[in-house]
N, C-alpha and C positions, 0 to 999 in steps of 0.2 A: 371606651369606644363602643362602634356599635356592637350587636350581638350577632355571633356567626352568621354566613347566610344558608338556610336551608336549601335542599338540596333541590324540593317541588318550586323554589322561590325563583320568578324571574330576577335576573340581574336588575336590579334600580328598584326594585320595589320593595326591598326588606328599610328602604334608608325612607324617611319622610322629611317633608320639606322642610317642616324647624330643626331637622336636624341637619339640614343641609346648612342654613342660617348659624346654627349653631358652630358648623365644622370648617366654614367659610375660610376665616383668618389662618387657619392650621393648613387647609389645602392650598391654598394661594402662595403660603410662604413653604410650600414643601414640608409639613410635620407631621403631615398621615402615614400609619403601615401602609402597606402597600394592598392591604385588604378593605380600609375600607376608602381609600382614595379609589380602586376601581369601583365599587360599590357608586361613591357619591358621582364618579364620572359618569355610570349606568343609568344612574336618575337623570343627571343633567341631560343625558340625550332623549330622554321619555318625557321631561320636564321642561316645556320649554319656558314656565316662569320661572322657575330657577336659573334655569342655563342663561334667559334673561338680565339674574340678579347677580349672577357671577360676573355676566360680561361688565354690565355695568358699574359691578366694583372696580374689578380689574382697570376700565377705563378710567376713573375716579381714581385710582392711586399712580397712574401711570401719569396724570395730570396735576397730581398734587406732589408729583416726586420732582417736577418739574419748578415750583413755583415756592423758591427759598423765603423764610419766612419773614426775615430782615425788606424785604419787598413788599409784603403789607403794610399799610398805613396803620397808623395808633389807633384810626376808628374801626378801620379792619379787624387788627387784633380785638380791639373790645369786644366785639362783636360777637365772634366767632368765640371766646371766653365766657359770654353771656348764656350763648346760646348751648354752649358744653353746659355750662351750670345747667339752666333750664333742662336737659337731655334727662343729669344726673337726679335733677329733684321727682324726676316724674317720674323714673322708674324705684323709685324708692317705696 
């Protein structure tokens, strides 16, 4: 996780934004200490392209929690399998 916060250190500033990115899925689903989930909350409020890219996860999974997947069409699913591949080859 992150490293302690110093003591001269504002709240939100010891954490940076890819690590906010990084720590996204662990805070959303509840699996941060509880030091550095206030930490990342500290940036989100000094951060407003973060606090941005939270909200609009959040929205994005609250919408996809929604939408069973047997409700996609076959070209749908292709699709979206396509486009996972393509995701995986480029960050290779």
């Amino acid at each position: 996780m992150m490293a302690p916060m110093a003591d001269s250190v504002e709240p939100g500033l010891t954490i940076r934004c890819q690590e906010v990115v990084e720590l996204v899925t662990d805070y959303l689903e509840g699996a941060l200490d509880s030091g550095t989930r206030i930490e990342l909350e500290a940036h989100l409020t000094l951060c407003t392209a973060c606090a941005e890219y939270v909200r609009q996860l959040k929205t994005t999974l609250q919408m996809v929690g929604q939408a069973p997947l047997d409700s996609l069409s076959p070209a749908a699913k292709s699709e979206l399998i396509a486009a996972f591949r393509d995701l995986s080859t480029r960050s290779e």
